[in-house]
One Martini backbone bead per residue (centre of mass of N, CA, C, O) as a GRO file, in nm:
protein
   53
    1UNK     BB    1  -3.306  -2.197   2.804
    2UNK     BB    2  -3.058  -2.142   3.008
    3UNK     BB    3  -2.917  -2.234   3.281
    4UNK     BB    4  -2.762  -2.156   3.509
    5UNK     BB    5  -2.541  -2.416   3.555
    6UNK     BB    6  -2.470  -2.378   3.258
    7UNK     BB    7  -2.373  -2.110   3.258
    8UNK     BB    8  -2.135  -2.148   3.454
    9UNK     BB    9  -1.993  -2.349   3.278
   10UNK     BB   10  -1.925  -2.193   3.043
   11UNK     BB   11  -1.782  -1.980   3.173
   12UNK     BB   12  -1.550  -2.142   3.341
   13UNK     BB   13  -1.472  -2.264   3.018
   14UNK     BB   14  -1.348  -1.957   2.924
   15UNK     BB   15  -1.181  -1.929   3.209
   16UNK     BB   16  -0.987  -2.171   3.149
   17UNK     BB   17  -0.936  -2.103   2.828
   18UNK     BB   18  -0.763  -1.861   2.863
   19UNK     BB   19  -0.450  -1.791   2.907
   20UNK     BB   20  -0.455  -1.507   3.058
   21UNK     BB   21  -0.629  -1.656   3.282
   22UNK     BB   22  -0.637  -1.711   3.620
   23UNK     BB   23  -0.896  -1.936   3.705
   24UNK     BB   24  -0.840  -1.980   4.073
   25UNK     BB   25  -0.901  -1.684   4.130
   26UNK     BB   26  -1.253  -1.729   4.020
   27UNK     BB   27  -1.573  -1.681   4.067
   28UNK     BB   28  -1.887  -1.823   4.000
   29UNK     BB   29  -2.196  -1.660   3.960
   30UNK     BB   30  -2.549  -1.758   3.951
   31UNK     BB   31  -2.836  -1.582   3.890
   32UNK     BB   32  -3.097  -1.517   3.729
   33UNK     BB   33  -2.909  -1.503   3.444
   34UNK     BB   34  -2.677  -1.354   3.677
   35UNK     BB   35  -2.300  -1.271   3.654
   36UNK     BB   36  -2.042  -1.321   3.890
   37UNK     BB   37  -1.784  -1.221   3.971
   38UNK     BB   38  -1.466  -1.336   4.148
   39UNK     BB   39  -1.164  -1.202   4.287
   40UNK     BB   40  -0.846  -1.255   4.154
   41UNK     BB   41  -0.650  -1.132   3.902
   42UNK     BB   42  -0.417  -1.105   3.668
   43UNK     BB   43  -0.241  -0.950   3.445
   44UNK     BB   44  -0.012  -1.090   3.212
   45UNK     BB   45   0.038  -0.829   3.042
   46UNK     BB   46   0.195  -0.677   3.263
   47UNK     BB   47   0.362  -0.926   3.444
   48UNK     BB   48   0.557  -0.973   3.139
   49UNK     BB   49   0.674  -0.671   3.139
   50UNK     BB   50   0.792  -0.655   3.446
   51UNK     BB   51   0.977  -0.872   3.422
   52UNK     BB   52   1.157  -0.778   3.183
   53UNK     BB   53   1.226  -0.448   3.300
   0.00000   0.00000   0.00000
């Protein structure tokens, strides 16, 4: 069984690695094997229409 610690950073390395989403803006709460993410995220296939548009 993963541990928290495990959890979380597991987390944070698929929310680093998607190029999608911008990681900084995002924090991870891992408590009893569940996972709360929080803060603000753009969408950025929404915010490269907006540019273009």
């Amino acid at each position: 069984m993963k541990t928290d610690k495990r959890i979380k950073w597991v987390v944070e390395q698929e929310i680093e690695w998607d190029p999608a989403v911008n990681a900084t803006g995002i924090g991870v709460a891992v408590r009893d094997r569940i996972v709360t993410l929080a803060g603000h995220w753009a969408d950025t296939a929404k915010s490269s229409r907006l540019k273009t548009a």
